[in-house]
C-alpha positions as CSV (number, residue, x, y, z in Angstrom):
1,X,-24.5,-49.8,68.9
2,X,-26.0,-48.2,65.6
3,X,-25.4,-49.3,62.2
4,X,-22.8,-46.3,61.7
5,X,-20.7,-46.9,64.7
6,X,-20.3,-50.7,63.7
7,X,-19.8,-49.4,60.1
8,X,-17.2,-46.9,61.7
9,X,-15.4,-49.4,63.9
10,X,-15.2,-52.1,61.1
11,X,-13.2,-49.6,58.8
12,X,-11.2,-49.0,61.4
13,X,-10.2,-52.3,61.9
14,X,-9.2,-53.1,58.2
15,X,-7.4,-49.7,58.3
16,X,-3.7,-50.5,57.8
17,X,-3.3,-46.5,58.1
18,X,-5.4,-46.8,61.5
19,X,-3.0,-49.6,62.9
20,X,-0.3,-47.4,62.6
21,X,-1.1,-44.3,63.2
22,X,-2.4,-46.1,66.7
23,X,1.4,-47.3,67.1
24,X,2.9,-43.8,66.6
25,X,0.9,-42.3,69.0
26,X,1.4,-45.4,71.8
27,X,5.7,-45.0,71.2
28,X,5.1,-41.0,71.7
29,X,3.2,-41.5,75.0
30,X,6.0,-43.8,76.1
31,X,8.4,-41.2,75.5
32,X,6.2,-38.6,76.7
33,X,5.9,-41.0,80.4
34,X,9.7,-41.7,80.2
35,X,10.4,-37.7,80.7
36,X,8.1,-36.5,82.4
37,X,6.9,-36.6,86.4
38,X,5.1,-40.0,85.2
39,X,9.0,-41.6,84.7
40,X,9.2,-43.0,87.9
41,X,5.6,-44.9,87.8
42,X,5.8,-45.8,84.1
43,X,9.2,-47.4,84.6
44,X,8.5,-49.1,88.3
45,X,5.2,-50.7,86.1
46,X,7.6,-52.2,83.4
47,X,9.9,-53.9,85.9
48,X,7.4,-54.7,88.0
49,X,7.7,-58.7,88.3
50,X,5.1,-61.2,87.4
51,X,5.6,-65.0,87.6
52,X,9.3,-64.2,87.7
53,X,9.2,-62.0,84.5
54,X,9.1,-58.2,84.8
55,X,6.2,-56.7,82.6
56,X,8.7,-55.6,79.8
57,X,10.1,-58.9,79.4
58,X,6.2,-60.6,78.8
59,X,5.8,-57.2,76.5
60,X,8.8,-58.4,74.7
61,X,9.2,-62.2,75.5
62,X,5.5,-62.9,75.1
63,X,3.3,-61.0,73.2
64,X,5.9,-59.7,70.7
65,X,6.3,-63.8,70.0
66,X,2.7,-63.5,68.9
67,X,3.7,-61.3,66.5
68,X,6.6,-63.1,65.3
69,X,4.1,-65.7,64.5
70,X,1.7,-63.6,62.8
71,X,4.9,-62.1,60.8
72,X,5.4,-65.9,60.0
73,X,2.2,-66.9,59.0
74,X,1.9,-64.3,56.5
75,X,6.0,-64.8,55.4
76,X,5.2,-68.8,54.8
77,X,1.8,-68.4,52.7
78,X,4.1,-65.7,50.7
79,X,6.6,-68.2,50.2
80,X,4.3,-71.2,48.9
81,X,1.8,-69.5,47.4
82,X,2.5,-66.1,47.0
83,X,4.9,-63.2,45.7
84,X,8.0,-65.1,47.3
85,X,6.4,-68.4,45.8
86,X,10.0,-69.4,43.3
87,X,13.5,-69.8,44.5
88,X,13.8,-66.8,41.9
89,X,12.1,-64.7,44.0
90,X,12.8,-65.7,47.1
91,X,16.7,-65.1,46.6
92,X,16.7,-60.8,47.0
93,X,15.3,-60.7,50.5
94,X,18.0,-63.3,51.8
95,X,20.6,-61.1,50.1
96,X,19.3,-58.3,51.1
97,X,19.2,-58.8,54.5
98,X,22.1,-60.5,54.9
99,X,23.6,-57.4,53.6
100,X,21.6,-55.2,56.0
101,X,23.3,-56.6,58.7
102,X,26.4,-57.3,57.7
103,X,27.2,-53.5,56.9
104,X,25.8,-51.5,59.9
105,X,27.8,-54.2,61.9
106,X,31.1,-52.9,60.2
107,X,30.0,-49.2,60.6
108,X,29.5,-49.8,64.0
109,X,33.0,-51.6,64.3
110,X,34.6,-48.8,62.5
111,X,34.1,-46.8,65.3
112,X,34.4,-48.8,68.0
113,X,36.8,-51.8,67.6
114,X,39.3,-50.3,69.6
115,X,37.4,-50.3,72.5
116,X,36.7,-53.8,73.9
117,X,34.0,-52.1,76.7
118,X,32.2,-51.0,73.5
119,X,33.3,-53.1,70.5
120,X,30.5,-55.9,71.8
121,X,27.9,-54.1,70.9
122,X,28.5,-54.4,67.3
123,X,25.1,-56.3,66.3
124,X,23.2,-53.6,67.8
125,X,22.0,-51.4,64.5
126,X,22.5,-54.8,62.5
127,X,18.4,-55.5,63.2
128,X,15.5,-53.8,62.0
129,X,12.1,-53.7,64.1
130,X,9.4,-55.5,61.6
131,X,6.4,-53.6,63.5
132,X,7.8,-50.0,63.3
133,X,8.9,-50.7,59.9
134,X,5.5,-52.1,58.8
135,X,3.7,-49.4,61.1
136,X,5.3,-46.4,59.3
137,X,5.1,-48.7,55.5
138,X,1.3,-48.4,56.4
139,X,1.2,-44.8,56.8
140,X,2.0,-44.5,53.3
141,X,-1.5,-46.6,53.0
142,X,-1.7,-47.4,48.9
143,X,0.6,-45.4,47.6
144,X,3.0,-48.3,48.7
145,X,2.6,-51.7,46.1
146,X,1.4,-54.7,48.0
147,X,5.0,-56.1,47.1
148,X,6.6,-54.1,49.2
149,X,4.7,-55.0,52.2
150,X,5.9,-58.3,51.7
151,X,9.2,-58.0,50.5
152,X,10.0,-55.4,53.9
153,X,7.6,-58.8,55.9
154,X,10.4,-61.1,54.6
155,X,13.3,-59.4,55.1
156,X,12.8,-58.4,58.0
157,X,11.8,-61.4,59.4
158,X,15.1,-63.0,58.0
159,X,17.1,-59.9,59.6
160,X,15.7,-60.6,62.3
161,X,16.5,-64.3,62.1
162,X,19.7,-63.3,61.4
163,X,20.7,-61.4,64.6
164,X,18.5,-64.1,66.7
165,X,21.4,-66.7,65.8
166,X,23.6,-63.8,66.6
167,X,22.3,-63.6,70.0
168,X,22.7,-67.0,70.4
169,X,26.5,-67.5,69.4
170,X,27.9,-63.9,70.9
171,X,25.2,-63.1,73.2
172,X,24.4,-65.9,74.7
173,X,26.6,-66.5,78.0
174,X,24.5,-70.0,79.3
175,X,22.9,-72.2,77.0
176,X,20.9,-74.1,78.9
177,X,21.6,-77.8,76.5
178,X,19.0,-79.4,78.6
179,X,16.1,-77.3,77.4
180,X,17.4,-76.8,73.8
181,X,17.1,-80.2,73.4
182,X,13.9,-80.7,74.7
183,X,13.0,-77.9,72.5
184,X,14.1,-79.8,69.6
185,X,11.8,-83.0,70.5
186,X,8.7,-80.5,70.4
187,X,10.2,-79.0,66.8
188,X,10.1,-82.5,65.8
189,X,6.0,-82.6,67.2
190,X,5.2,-79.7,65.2
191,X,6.8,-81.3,62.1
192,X,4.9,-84.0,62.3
193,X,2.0,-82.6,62.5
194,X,2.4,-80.5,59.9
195,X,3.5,-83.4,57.8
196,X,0.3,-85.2,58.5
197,X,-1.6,-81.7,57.4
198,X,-3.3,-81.7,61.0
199,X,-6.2,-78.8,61.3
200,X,-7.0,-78.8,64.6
201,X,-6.0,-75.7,66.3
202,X,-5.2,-77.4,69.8
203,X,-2.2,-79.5,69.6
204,X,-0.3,-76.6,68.1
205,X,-1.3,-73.9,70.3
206,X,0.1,-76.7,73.4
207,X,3.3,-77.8,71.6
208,X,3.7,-74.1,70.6
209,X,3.5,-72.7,74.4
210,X,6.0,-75.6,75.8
211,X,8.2,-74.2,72.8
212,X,8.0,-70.6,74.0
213,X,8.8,-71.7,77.6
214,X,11.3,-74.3,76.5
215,X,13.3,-71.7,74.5
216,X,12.8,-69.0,76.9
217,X,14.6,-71.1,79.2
218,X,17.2,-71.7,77.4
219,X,19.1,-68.4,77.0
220,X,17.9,-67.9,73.8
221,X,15.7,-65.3,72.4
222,X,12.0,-66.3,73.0
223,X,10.1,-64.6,70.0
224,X,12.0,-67.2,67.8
225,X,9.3,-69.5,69.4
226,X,6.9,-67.8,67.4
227,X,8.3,-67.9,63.8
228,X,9.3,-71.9,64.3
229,X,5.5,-72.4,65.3
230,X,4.5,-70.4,62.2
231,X,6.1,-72.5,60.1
232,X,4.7,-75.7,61.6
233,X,0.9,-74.4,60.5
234,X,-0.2,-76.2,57.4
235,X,-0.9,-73.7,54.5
236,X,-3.6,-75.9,52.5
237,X,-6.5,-78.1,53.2
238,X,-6.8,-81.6,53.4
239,X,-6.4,-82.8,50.0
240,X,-5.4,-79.9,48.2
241,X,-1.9,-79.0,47.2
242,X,0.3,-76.0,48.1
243,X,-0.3,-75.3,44.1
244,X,-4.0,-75.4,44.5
245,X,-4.1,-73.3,48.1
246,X,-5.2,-70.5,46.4
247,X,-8.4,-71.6,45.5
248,X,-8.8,-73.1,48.7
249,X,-8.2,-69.7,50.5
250,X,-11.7,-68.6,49.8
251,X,-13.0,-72.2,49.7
252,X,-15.4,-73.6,53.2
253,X,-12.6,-75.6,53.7
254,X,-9.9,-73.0,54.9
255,X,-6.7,-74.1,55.9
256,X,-5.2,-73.3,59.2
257,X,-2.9,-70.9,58.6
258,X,-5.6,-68.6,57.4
259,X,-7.7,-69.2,60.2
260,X,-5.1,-68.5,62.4
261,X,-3.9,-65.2,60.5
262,X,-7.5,-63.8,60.3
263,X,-7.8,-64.3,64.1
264,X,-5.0,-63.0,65.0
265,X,-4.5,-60.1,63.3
266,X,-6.3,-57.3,64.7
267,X,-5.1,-58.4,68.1
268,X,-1.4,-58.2,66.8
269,X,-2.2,-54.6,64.9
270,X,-4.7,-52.8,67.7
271,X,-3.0,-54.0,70.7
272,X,-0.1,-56.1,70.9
273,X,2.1,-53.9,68.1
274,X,0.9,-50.6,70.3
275,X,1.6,-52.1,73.8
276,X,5.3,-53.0,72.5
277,X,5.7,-49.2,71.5
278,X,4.7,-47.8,74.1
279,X,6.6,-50.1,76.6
280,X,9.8,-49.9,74.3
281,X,9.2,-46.4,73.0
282,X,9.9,-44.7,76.7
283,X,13.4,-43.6,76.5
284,X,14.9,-41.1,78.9
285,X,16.7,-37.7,77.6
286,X,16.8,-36.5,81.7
287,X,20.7,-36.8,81.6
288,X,21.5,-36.4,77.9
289,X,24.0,-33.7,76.7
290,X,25.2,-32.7,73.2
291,X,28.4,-34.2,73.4
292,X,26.8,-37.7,73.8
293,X,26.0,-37.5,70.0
294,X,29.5,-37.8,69.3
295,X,30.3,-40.8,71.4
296,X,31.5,-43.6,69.3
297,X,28.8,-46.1,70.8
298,X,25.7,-43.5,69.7
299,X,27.5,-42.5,66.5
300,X,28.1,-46.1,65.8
301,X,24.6,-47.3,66.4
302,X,22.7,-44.2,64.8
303,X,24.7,-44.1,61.5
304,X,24.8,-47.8,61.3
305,X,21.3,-48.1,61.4
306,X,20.5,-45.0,59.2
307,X,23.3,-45.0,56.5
308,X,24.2,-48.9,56.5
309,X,20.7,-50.6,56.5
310,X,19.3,-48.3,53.1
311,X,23.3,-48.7,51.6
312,X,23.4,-52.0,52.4
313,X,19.9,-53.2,51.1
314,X,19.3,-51.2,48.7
315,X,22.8,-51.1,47.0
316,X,22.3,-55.6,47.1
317,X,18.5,-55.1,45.7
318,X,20.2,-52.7,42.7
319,X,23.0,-55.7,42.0
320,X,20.6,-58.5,42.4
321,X,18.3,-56.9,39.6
322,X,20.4,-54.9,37.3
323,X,22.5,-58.2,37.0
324,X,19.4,-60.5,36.6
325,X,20.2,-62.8,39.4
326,X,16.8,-61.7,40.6
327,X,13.7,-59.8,39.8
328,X,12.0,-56.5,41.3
329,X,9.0,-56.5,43.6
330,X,6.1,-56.5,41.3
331,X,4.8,-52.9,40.6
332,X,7.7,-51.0,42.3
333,X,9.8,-48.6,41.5
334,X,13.4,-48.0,42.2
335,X,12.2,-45.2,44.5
336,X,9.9,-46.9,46.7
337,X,12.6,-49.6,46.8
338,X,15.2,-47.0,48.3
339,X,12.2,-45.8,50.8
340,X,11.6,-49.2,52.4
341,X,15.3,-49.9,51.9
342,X,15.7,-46.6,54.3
343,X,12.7,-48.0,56.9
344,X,14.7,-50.6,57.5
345,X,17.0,-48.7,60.0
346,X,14.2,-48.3,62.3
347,X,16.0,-50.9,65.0
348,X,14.2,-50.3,68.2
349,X,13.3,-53.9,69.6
350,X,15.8,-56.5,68.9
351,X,18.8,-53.2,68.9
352,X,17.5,-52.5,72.6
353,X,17.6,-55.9,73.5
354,X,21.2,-56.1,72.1
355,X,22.0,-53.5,73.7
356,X,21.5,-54.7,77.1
357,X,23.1,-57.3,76.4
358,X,26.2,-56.2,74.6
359,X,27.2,-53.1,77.7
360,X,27.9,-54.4,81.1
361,X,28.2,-50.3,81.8
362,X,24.6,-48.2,82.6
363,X,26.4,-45.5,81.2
364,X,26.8,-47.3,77.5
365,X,23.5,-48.8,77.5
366,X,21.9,-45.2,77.8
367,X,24.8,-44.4,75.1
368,X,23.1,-47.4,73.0
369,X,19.3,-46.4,73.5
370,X,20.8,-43.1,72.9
371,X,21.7,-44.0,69.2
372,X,19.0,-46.6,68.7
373,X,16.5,-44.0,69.2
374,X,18.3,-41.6,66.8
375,X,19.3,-43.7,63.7
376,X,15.1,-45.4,64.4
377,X,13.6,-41.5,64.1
378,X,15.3,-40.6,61.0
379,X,15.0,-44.1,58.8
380,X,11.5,-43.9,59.9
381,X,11.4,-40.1,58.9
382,X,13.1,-40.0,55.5
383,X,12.0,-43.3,54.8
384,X,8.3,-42.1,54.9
385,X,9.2,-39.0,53.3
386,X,10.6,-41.2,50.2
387,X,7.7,-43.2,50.1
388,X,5.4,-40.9,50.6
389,X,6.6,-38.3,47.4
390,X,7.8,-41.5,45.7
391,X,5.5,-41.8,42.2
392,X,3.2,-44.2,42.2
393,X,4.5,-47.0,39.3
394,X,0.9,-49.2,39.7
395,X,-1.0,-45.5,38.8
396,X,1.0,-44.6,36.2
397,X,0.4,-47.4,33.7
């Protein structure tokens, strides 16, 4: 391999653009297999079963809990030593999200509590999907603040924490006790290990895989498996404070949660993040008509996700700020604000999940793929749009 190709590859790989122009094209093959004379294979592959799991569910049970943990990783360090590093700033994404879920919820309802076949499937636009959201953010490439990278990271990861306990209290038909509690003894591990400031790689990676199969086993979502382990990782070195992590970021001595972010994150951006899409992408249209759009399931789902995540969010970002309780992202303006507000009704993951959970009937749980994929495609469209036209506050000074 000559010096041009490595040179080539290398910028590639620190491409944020690249990772997510990669994840586009994966989810537009899955839909491309989905409806075409490939369906048949493509779906027989993802519900083929392996060690009692069907491919989808270690695509969505497995390696997306790797990227919950990278997510977490990068949402901790924030929080300690970064841009989310005082209680001040720390507050808007809580509120924000708590807000983005609590208003596509009651759009949703609006149209559907009547029904109690449908009303269950209430928390399905109430989530947004952190990699499609940060896959389509990157497309904007630095026309978008650093800020809001990890203001969207943080919200979304507490959205998605959010509707996790969701699942759990509404979704959640047998709780196995037996394994939660278990689960609770290897938390407990992880703590103190973290509390000791431990640096060795091993004894987290092997509490950290009992945790995923503990909590898988116990009716509860598994990827939360990767955002508890996150938070177990120590974020400075021996000896040095969370205040003084900073300087130890670049120091010989780098703690373990930067190890662990550097190592994983390729792997997250150039294969896990385009495996999910293309496995959760591929939904058929074969049977879809025009009255469908009108159902109150899709019309639920779609404008929940498109009109209640950007009002919601963005109207509790405008109230936090213009009434001081908290401050704006550093270096962004009210435009761009409203643009990752928007990419946050880009639902696919966790509002497909719910949705198979929520509808006993085939026929709704097309209805809710349906509207998932509807409400996803134009958050993600106008949201890039926004963002994309938006001016540039950090050029303009």
């Amino acid at each position: 391999m000559n010096q041009n190709t490595q040179g080539l590859i290398s910028k590639i790989l620190n491409s944020q653009q690249a990772a997510g122009v990669i994840l586009i094209l994966a989810s537009i093959i899955g839909v491309i297999f989905a409806n075409s004379a490939l369906a048949n294979g493509y779906f027989s592959f993802l519900e083929a079963k392996f060690l009692k799991l069907s491919v989808l569910h270690w695509i969505n049970d497995a390696l997306m809990a790797i990227f919950f943990l990278l997510v977490g990783l990068e949402v901790k360090r924030e929080l300690l030593v970064g841009d989310l590093g005082t209680r001040q700033k720390r507050i808007l994404p809580f509120a924000a999200a708590f807000a983005g879920v609590t208003l596509p919820a009651l759009i949703y309802l609006y149209f559907n509590w009547h029904d109690p076949l449908t009303a269950p499937g209430w928390a399905a636009p109430a989530a947004t999907d952190i990699a499609f959201a940060l896959g389509v953010l990157s497309l904007v490439g630095s026309r978008a603040p650093i800020s809001l990278k990890i203001f969207l990271m943080a919200l979304a990861v507490i959205d998605d924490l959010i509707v996790i306990v969701i699942i759990g209290l509404f979704y959640t038909h047998q709780l196995q006790i037996v394994y939660l509690l278990i689960a609770l003894i290897v938390i407990a591990m992880l703590a103190a290990l973290n509390l000791k400031n431990h640096q060795k790689s091993l004894p987290y990676l092997v509490l950290g895989l009992l945790l995923w199969w503990l909590i898988l086993n116990s009716g509860i979502h598994a990827t939360l498996a990767g955002v508890i382990l996150a938070f177990s990782i120590p974020v400075s070195s021996p000896g040095v404070s969370v205040q003084q992590a900073q300087t130890a970021l670049s120091s010989h001595t780098e703690p373990l949660l930067l190890r662990w972010e550097h190592a994983l994150s390729n792997w997250v951006s150039f294969l896990i993040i385009p495996i999910f899409g293309f496995a959760n992408a591929g939904v058929s249209f074969g049977s879809f008509s025009s009255e469908q759009l009108f159902h109150p399931v899709v019309l639920g789902i779609a404008l929940g996700l498109f009109f209640g995540k950007q009002i919601g969010i963005f109207g509790t970002i405008l109230l936090m700020v213009k009434s001081g309780f908290a401050p704006k992202p550093r270096g962004a303006g009210w435009l761009q604000l409203y643009g990752v507000s928007t990419l946050c009704g880009i639902g696919f993951t966790m509002s497909l999940f719910i949705g198979m959970l929520a509808f006993v009937e085939a026929e709704h749980q097309d209805l809710a793929k349906i509207g998932v994929f509807i409400g996803s495609i134009l958050s993600a469209l106008i949201g890039f749009c926004i963002l994309k036209f938006a001016p540039n506050k950090s050029s303009a000074h």
